[in-house]
N, C-alpha and C positions, 0 to 999 in steps of 0.2 A: 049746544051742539046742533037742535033743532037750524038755527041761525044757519051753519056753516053749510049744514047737507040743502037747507034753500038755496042760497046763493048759489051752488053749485047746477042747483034743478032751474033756480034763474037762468044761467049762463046759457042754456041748453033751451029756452024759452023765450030769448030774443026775439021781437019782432023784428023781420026785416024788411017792413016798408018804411019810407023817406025818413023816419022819426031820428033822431041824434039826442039823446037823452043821458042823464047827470045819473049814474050810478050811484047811490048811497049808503050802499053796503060796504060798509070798510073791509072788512075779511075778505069778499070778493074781490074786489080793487085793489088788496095788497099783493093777494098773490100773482095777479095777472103784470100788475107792476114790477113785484119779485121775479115772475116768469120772463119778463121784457128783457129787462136790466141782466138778467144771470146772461139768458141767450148772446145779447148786445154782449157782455161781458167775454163769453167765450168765444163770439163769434170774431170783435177785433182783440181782445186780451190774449188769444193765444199764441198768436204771431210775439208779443212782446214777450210774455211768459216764456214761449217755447227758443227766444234770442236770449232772455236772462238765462235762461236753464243751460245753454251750448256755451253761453261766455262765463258761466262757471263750470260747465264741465271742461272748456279751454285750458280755465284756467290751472284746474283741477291737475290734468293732465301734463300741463309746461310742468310745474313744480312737481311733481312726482319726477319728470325728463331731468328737469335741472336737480332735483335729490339725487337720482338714478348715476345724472354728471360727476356730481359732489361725491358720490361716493365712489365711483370708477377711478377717479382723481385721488381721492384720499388712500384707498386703497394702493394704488400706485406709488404715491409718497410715503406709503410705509413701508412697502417693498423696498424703496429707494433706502430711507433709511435704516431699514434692516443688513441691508448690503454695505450701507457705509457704516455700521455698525459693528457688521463682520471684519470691514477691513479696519477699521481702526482698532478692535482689538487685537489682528493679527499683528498690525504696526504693534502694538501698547506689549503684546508679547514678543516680540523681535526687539525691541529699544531694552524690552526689560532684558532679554535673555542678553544684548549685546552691550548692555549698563552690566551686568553681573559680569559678564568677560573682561570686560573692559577696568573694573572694581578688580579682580583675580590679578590682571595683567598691572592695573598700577601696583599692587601690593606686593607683586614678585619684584616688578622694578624699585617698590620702594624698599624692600627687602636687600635687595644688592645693592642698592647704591648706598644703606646703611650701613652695609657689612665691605663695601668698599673704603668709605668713611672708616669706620671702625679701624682696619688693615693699614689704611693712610696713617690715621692718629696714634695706633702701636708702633710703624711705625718710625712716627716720629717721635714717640716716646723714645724708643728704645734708641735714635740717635744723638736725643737732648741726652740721654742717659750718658750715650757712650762720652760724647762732647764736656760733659761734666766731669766723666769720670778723668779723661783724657786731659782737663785743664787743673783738676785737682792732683792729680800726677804731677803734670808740669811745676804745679807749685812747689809740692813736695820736692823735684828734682831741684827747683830753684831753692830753696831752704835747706836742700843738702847740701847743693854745690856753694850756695853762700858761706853758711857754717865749715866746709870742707873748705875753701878758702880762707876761709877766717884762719880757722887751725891753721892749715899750711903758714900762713901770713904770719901768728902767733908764733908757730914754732922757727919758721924762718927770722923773726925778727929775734927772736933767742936768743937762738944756733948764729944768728950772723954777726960777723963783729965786722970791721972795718976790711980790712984787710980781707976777708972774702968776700966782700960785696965788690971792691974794687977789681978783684980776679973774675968775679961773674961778668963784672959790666965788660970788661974786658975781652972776655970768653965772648959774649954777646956780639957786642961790636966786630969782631972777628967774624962771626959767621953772618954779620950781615953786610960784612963788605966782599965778602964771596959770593956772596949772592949779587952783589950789584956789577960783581965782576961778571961774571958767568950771562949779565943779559947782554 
């Protein structure tokens, strides 16, 4: 420590006639070196330091701006999609509320056009019916009038002997030459 506080008493003990002399105190010599250099340092370093330190706080600053952007922006588009949110559900409950009308209105219609069907198929049941009933009559009638013919046929061929079949045709013939008179 002696050493350090010399150097210091040296520094301050400089002769200053013509002499230019080799300092051999290293302690002494570093710090005046240290003192040169720092000076030098600060003296053109700050300029550079103080142009780094502005183009990060530049920078610093766009990107907070452009966050700032981003989120004015985003903000915005969620507003938007909040609104097309709103309307699409309002659509989503009008389609639904006029899908359930709509469901209601085919069912009534498909309700009558059932019971139209229905009304059509009775009826046409009930004229197969009658058409049936009506054609098994006729048989009947044909089967009675057959057989009633037959009879008549049976009993007429009987009852008839010669001699009045020739007075019938005769009879016959008679009234159908009146008739051809009379046109």
């Amino acid at each position: 420590m002696k050493n350090v506080t010399h150097s210091f008493v040296f520094l301050g003990h400089w002769p200053s006639a013509g002499s230019f002399g080799l300092n051999t105190d290293i302690l002494a010599t570093n710090l005046i070196n240290l003192t040169v250099v720092i000076g030098i340092l600060i003296f053109f370093g700050k300029g550079v330091l103080k142009d780094l330190l502005d183009n990060r706080k530049q920078r610093i600053l766009s990107t907070i701006r452009n966050s700032e952007e981003l989120r004015r922006g985003t903000v915005e588009q969620l507003e938007k999609a909040r609104i097309r949110l709103q309307k699409v559900e309002l659509e989503a409950d009008e389609y639904r509320m006029n899908g359930y009308s709509e469901i209601e209105r085919e069912k009534a219609n498909l309700i009558n056009a059932t019971s139209i069907s229905l009304e059509q198929l009775e009826k046409s049941k009930n004229e197969t019916l009658y058409f049936e009933k009506q054609r098994a009559m006729n048989q009947v009638r044909q089967r009675v009038f057959q057989q009633a013919v037959q009879g008549a046929l049976g009993t007429l061929n009987s009852c008839l002997n010669t001699e009045l079949h020739f007075r019938t045709i005769r009879a016959n013939i008679g009234i159908l030459g009146s008739m051809e008179w009379k046109r």
